[in-house]
N, C-alpha and C positions, 0 to 999 in steps of 0.2 A: 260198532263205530259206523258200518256202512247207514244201518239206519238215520243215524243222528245227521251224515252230508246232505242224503239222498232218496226220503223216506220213501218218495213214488214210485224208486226202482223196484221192478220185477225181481222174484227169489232165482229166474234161473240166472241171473250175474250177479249174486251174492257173491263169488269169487272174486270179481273186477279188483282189484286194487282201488283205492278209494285214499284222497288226497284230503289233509284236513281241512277243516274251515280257511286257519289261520291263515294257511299256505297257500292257499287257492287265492285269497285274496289280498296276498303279500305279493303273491307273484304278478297277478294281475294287473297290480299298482304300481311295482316297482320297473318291471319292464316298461309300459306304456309313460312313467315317468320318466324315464332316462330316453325313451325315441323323442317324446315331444321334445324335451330339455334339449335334445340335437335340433332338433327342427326350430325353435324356436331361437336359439341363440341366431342360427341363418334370419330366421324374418328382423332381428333388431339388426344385425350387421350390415342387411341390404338396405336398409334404411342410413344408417348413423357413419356405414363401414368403407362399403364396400363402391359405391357409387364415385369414392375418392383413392380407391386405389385397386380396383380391375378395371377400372374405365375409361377412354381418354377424358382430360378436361378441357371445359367449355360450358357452353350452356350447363349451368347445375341441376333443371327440370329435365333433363333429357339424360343424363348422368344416374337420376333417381327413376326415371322411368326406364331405363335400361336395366340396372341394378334389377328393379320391382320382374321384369321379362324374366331372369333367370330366376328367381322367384318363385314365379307361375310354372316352370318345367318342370317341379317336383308332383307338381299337381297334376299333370301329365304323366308322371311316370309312375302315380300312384295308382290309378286304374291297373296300369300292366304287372305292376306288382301284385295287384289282387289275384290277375288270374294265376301270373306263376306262382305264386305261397298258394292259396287257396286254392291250387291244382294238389301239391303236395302237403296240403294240410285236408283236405277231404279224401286224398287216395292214402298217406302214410300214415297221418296223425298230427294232432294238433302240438305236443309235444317238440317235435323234432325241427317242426314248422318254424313255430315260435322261436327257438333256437336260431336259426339261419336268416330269419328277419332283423334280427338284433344286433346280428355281426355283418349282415349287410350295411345297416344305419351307422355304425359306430363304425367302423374302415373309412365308408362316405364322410364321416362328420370329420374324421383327424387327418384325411387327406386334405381336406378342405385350409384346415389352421397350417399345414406345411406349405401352403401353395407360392409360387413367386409373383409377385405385382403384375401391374401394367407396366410398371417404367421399366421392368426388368426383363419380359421377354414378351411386350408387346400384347399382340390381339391373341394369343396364345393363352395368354393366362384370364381374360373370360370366356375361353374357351372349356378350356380347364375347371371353372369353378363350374359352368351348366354341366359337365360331367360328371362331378362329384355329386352337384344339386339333385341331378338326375338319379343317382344312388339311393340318397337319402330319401327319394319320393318310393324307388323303389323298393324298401325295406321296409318302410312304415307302411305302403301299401298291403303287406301281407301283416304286419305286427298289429295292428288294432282287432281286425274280425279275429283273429287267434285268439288277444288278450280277452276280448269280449267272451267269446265261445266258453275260454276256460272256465270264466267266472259265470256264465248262466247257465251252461251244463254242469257244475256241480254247484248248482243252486240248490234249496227246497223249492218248490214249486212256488209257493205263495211269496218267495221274497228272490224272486228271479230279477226284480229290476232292483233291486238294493242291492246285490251282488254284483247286476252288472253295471254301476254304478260306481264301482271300485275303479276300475280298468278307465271312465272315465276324468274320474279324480287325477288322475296323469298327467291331464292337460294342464289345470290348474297351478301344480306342485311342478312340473318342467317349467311353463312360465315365467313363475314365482323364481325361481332360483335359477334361470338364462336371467331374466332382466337384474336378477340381484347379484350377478357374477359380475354383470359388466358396470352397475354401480357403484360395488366395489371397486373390481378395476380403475373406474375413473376419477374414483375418488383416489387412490392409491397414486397415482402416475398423472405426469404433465400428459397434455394433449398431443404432444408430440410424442411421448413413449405408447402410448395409447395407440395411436394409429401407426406406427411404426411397426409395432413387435405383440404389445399390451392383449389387441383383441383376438390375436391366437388363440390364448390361453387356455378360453374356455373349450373350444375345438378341440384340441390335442388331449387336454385332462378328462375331456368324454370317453376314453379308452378305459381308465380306471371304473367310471362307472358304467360302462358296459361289462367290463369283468364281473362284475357285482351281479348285476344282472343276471345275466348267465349262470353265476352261483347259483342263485335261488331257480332257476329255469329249472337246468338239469335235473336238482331233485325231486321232479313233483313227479307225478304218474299220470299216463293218457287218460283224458277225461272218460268214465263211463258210458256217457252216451256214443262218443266214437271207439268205444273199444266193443261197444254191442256190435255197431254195424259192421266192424271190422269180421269179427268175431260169424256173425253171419253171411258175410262175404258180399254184402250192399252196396261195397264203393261201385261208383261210375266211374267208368275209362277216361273221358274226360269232362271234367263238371263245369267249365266256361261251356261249350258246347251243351250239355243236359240245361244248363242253367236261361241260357239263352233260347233253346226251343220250344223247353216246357216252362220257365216262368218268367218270363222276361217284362210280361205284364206287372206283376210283382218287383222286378228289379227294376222297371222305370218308377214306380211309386216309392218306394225307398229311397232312389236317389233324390225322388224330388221332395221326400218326406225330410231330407237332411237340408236339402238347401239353405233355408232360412237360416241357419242354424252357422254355416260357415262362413254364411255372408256377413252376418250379427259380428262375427269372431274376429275377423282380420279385417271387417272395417272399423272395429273397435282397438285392437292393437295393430295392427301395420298402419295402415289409414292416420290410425290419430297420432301416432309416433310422428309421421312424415308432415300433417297439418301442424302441430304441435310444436314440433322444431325448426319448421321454415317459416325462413323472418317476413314479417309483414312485408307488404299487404298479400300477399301470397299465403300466410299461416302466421301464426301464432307468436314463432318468435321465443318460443318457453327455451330455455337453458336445455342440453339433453338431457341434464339428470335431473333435473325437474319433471318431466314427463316420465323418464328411468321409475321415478319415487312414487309419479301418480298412480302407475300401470300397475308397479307391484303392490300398490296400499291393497287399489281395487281389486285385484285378482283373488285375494281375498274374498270378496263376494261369491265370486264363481265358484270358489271351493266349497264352502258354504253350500249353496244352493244346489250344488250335484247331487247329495244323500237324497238331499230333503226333497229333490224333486222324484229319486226311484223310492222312496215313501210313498209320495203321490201317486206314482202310478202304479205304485202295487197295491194303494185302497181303493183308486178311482179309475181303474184300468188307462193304461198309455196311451189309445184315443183319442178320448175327453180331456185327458190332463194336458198332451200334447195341442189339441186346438185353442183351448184357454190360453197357454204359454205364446202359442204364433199370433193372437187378437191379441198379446200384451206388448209383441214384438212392433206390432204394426201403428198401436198406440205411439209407442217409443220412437218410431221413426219419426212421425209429424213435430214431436218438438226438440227433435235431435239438431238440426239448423239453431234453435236458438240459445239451446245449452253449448255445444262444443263452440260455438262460432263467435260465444258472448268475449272471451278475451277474459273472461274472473276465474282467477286460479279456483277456487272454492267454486264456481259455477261446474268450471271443466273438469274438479275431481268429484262431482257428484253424477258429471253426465256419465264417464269411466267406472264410476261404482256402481251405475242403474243399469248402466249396459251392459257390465261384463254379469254381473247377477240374475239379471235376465237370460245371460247366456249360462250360465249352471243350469236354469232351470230347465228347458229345454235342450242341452244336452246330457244331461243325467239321464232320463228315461230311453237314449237311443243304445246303450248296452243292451239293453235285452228287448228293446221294440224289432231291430232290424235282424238278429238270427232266427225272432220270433218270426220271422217274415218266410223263413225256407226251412225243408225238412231238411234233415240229418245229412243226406247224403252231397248235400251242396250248399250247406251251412256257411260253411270257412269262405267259398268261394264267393257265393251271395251276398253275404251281408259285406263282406270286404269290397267287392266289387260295386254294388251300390254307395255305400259311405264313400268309396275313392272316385268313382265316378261324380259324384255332387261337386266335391274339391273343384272339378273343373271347373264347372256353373258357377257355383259359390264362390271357394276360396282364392281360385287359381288368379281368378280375375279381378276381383275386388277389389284391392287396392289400386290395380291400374284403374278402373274404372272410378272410382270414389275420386282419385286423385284425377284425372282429368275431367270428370264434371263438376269438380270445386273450382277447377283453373279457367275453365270456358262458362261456366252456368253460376256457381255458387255454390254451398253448400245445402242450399233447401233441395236442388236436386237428387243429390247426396241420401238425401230421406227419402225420397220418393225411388229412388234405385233399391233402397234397404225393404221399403214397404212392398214394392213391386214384388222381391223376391219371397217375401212372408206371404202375399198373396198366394204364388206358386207352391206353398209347403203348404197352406191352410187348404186348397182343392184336392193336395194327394190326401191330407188326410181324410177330410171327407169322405174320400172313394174308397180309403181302404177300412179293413177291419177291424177288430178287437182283437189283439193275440195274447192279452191277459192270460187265459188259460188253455190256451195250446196246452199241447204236451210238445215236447222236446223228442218223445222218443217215436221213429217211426219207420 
């Protein structure tokens, strides 16, 4: 069996324990499905939710740009989450890591759905959600580079980005089923049960699937590649520290290798959610569950396009495949102004199914580009810390920003904010290498 996960491993950890295909990349999928699915349900509530009931009212652009601020803190807290899991996933194990990431997220996401209003205990209670917010960045901080790890260290060599590619499919499938929670819901419930009590739900019921979660965690086994270096007593004392003195050149190209990528993402759902549903001439104007129904047709594409892009780069190395993908982002941006901004439903669910598809392809292959990026002993720590570091650049900000250069400029600016930042991801690529065929082990 060990052969069949791991044929390149060496005979002297023919003992290691060895996790099956199945499992490897059940667990993969299912964790990293249930953190976004928390994360995500937050980006449609701070939109649709929450601007009307943690925040005073008045002006409703400032009520949404408020909202969109706590937002952004997750993104902030997800750096620091790298280094704390990926301190104790490069010194204990990626196992146990993974584990304490998930019940970090999932605590954060159901304190969130108990929380009390504005009108009920004031300036307190958005005080209280950036606290939880702040949670949920700090979990998911450490839960990606783990899920990643798991699945390209017990890859086959040759099919390291199709494996890690699993872990990305999360994003996808949490999306897909946050936005179809609360389409349900809306459809179920008046608008008044709806924002009263209604959009709890899905908060609170994320505890259930994080037990799930957890289920499939606990029974896997430490991946091989870290039970080597364990085994030869390799860990570094502290890996933010090794990681930043000996490769931090490496961990600013990774970060800036993800950007494009996060900018793509939440200017395509958070962004279009808030243009989409604000009444002209300001936005769009669309019904919420109109856009609810655009976002999840599309997301469909993204899922789609994950495998087929870690195909791509496991024929055409991560690279090349990645520079194509960011020259097709940058295309995309010039005529994003006149597809989202045309006002034809059919116009706007085609811009939503190009963009979010585009965004599959180009995050499918960062599973296994960015652990490809750091050796073994600061793996977890690395590639966490890069991917969560970008969030800032990228994600954190992107919707505040997309929204207030629609409100002041237009939306063509919009595109040239989006192209700017494909710029920034097509130069790190450039600089950096090929790690197609790394070895994992060192």
């Amino acid at each position: 069996m060990h052969a069949s996960i791991a044929p390149t491993l060496a005979t002297d950890h023919d003992d290691t324990p060895v996790n099956s295909r199945g499992k490897v990349l059940v667990a993969s999928l299912v964790g990293t499905a249930i953190e976004f699915f928390d994360f995500y349900i937050y980006a449609t509530a701070a939109v649709i939710v929450f601007p009307h009931i943690f925040f005073p009212q008045g002006d409703a652009t400032v009520a949404t740009l408020q909202s969109l601020a706590t937002f952004a803190i997750a993104f902030i807290a997800r750096p620091i989450g790298s280094a704390l899991f990926g301190h104790f996933g490069d010194r204990a194990g990626r196992k146990v890591t993974l584990v304490a990431s998930l019940l970090t997220m999932g605590i954060s996401t159901v304190v969130i759905g108990l929380l009390p209003s504005y009108e009920t205990i004031g300036v307190f209670a958005p005080l209280l959600l950036a606290l939880a917010r702040f949670g949920q960045g700090l979990g998911l901080g450490g839960e990606w580079g783990g899920a990643a790890l798991l699945a390209t260290e017990n890859a086959p060599a040759k099919k390291r980005a199709l494996y890690g590619s699993f872990p990305q499919l999360g994003a996808p499938i949490g999306f897909f089923f946050a936005n179809g929670t609360f389409l349900l819901l809306s459809w179920l419930l008046t608008d008044q049960q709806f924002m009263l009590w209604g959009w709890r739900v899905p908060f609170i019921l994320s505890a259930v699937l994080v037990l799930i979660g957890l289920y499939v965690r606990v029974s896997l086994n430490e991946s091989p590649v870290f039970a080597k270096v364990k085994k030869e007593q390799k860990q570094v004392k502290v890996p933010i520290g090794t990681l930043l003195s000996k490769h931090l050149k490496t961990t600013l190209l990774g970060t800036f290798i993800m950007l494009a990528t996060y900018t793509l993402f939440y200017i395509m759902t958070v962004y279009s959610m808030t243009w989409g549903t604000t009444p002209a001439p300001n936005g769009l104007g669309f019904p919420r569950n109109t856009m609810l129904w655009m976002l999840m047709m599309a997301v469909i594409g993204f899922g789609v396009m994950v495998p087929i892009a870690g195909l791509l780069a496991d024929r055409f190395g991560r690279r090349n495949t990645m520079i194509v993908i960011t020259l097709i982002i940058i295309a995309f941006a010039l005529i994003f102004p006149s597809m989202l901004g045309s006002g034809n439903p059919w116009l706007v669910m085609a811009f939503l199914l190009c963009g979010l598809s585009i965004m599959g392809l180009t995050f499918g292959p960062m599973g296994a580009l960015l652990p490809e990026l750091f050796p073994t002993a600061v793996r977890y720590t690395g590639a966490s810390f890069s991917y969560n570091l970008s969030s800032i650049l990228g994600a954190s900000v992107a919707p505040y920003i997309a929204t207030w250069l629609a409100h002041n400029y237009g939306l063509f600016y919009v595109g040239l904010y989006l192209a700017a930042m494909a710029c920034l991801t097509l130069f790190a690529l450039i600089a950096s290498k090929e790690t197609r065929h790394e070895s994992l082990y060192d």
